[in-house]
N, C-alpha and C positions, 0 to 999 in steps of 0.2 A: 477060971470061968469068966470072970468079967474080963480079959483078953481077948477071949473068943468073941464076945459081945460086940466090942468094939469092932475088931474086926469084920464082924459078921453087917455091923452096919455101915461100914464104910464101904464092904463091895455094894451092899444096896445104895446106898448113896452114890457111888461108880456108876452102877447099873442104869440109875434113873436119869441119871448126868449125859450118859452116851445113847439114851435114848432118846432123850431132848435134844441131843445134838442130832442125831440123825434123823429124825423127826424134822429138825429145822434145816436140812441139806438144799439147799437153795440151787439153782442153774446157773443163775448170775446174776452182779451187781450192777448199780449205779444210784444217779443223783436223778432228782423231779426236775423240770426245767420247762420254760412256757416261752411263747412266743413275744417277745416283747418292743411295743412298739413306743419309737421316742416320740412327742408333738413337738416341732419346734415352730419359731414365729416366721409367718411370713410379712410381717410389716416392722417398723421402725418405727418407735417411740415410745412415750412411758404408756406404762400397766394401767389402765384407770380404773378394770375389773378383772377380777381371778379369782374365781371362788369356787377351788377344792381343796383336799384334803386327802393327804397320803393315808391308803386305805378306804377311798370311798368308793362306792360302785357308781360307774356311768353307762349310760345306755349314749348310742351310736347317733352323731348329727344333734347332738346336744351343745349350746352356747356355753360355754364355762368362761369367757370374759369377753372382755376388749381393748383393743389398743388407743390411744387416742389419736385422732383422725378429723380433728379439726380444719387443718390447713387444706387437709384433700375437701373436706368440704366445701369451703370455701373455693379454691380452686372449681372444682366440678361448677359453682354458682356463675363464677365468672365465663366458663367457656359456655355455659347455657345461652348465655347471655350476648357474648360475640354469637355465638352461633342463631340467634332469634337477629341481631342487626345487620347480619348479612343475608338471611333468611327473605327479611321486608324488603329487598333492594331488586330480589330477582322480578322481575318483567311479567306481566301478566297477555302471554301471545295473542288471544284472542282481544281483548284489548287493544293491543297495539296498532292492531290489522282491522279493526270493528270498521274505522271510518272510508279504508279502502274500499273494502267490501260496500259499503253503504253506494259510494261513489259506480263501483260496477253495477251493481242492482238497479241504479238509477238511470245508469247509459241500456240496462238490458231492455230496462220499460220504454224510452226514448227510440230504439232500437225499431221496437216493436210495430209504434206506434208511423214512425215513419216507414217502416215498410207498406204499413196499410197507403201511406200517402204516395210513397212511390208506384205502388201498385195500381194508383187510382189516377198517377197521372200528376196526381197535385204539385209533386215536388220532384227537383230533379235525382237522379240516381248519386251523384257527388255526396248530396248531403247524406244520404246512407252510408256512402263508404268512409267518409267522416267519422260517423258515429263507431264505426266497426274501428277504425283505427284507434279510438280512441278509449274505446273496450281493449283492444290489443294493450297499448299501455298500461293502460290502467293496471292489467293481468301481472303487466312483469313487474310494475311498481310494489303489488302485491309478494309477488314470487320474492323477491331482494327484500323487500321487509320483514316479511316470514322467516327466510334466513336469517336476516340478520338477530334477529329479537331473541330465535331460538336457539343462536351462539351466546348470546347472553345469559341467558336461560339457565343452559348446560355449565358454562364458565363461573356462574355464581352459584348452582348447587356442585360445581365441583369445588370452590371454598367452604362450600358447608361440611361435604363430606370429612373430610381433616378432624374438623370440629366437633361432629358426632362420632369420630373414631377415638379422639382425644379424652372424652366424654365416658366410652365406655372402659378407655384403659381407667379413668379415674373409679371409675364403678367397680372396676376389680379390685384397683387397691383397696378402695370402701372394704368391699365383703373381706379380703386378707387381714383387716384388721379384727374381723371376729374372731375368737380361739372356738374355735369348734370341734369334739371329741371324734374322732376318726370311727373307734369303734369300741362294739361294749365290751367291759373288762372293769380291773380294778386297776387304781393309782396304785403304783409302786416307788416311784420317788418323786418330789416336787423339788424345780431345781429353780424355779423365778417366784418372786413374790408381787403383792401389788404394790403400783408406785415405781417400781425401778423402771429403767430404762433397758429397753430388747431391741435386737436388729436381727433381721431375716436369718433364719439358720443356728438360731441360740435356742437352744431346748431350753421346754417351758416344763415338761412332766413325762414320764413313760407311764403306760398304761398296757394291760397285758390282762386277757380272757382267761381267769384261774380256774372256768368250768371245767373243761379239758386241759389237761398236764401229760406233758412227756415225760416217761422215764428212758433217759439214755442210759443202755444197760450196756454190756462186754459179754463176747460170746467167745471160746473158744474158733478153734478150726474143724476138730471133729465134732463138736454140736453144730456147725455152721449146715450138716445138712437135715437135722432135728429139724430148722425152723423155715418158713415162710411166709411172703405176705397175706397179711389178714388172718394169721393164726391167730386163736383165741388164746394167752395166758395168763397164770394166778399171779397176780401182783400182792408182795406182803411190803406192810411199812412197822414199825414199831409202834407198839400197842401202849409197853410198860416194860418193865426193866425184863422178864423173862416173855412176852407174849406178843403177836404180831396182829396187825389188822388187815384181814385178804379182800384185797377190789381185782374186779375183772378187768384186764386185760386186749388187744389189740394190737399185736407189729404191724407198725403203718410201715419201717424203712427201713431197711439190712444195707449196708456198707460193702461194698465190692472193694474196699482198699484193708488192709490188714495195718494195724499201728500196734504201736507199743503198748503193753498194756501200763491204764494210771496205775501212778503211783497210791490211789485213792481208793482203786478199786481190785476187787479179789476177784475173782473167776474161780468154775465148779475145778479147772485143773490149774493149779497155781506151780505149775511149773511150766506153762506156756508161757514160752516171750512174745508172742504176738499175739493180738484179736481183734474180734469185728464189732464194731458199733452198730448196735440195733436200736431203733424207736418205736419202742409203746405207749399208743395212745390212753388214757385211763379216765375216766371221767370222775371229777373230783367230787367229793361227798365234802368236804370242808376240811376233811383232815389232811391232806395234801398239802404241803408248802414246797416253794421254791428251794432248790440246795437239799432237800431231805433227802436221805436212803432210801434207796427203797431195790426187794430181792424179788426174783421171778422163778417160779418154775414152769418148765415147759410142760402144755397138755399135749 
């Protein structure tokens, strides 16, 4: 009798065992995975501020340091500088041309007034055409001065130019010496500290949006026509040692190339040697980590 007992409880323990397992029949596997972006430096020199922490949340266009950037300061003072004494040197045309001018204006009046006298008889016609000739001159002395003043002109704000160009490339470096956070997310590894020394292209930190995570799953060939983009399906992660936690689902990306299946991962038919890599987007509640499992079934 107590043979039978055992027995008897061992098919229910069978029983409840294969129903758990078919209960947990899954579509297919894979790992969580986010998009992750490196910060690296664009200036050269030591650290003189970095203040984060692997696992801290930053929001987008946030200053997290600076590089030191002394010398370019200093540099930027000095081409201000040339650039303000080259600046005072250019010609001021109206100026230069004031006294000509004053001189025509004066032959206009003279002009004027001996016409009335030629008119009247007073004076001969000579000295009028005197005066015109000498209006005439005057005019080209003006013309060739003008010219010349505003070759000058042009010549020394075309040395300014250089300088106000020189001025902004320094202003750029200025701003590359801030580290400023690209976009919002959270630090996943910090790879500089402060004080040391960095050069253009040395990564400072990665940082990656753990809101939304991908789970890169593996499909079969025959489920490959089950699914499509923007189907809805059940994402499970591990709950506890027998129980799963279900988040909803999105295929953002089905794979047109067929690969091997990982080593890492099982598919609903584990006798296939090939399958397709799909992306589900999942918005993360917190329990979502990088590298986790996580199973799908299709709706």
């Amino acid at each position: 009798m107590k043979y039978k007992c055992i027995i008897y409880i061992a098919a229910l323990s069978f029983f409840f065992t294969a129903c758990t397992k078919e209960k947990n029949t899954f579509d297919a596997s894979g790992t969580f995975e986010s998009t992750e972006v490196i910060v690296s430096s664009q200036a050269q020199g030591q650290i003189m501020q970095f203040d984060i922490q692997e696992g801290q949340n930053l929001a987008a266009g946030t200053q997290v340091g600076y590089i030191d950037s002394t010398q370019l300061y200093w540099k930027k003072q000095q081409l201000i500088a040339s650039g303000q004494a080259i600046a005072v040197t250019e010609p001021d045309v109206s100026q230069q041309v004031a006294a000509i001018r004053q001189q025509i204006a004066n032959a206009e009046t003279e002009k004027r007034r001996t016409q009335n006298l030629v008119s009247a008889g007073a004076v001969p016609q000579k000295q009028l055409d005197d005066i015109n000739e000498q209006i005439r001159v005057l005019q080209k002395q003006l013309d060739a001065q003008q010219s010349t003043v505003t070759k000058n002109a042009k010549g020394i704000q075309g040395q300014v130019k250089p300088v106000s160009a020189q001025i902004q490339e320094v202003n750029d470096q200025l701003k590359n010496c801030k580290i400023v956070n690209p976009i919002t997310g959270t630090v996943l590894v910090k790879y500089a500290e402060q004080n040391e020394i960095t050069a253009p292209g040395k990564p400072l930190y990665s940082i990656a949006d753990l809101k939304t995570m991908t789970l890169r799953a593996y499909i079969t060939g025959s489920q490959l026509s089950e699914v499509k983009l923007g189907q809805n399906v059940k994402v499970y992660i591990d709950k506890g040692a027998n129980d799963y936690r279900e988040l909803s689902g999105q295929v953002t990306w089905i794979s047109d190339q067929a690969e091997f299946t990982p080593k890492t991962i099982q598919t609903k038919d584990e006798r296939a040697d090939l399958v397709y890599a799909v992306k589900i987007s999942v918005q993360n509640d917190g329990y979502v980590k990088i590298g986790m499992y996580g199973e799908i079934k299709l709706q």
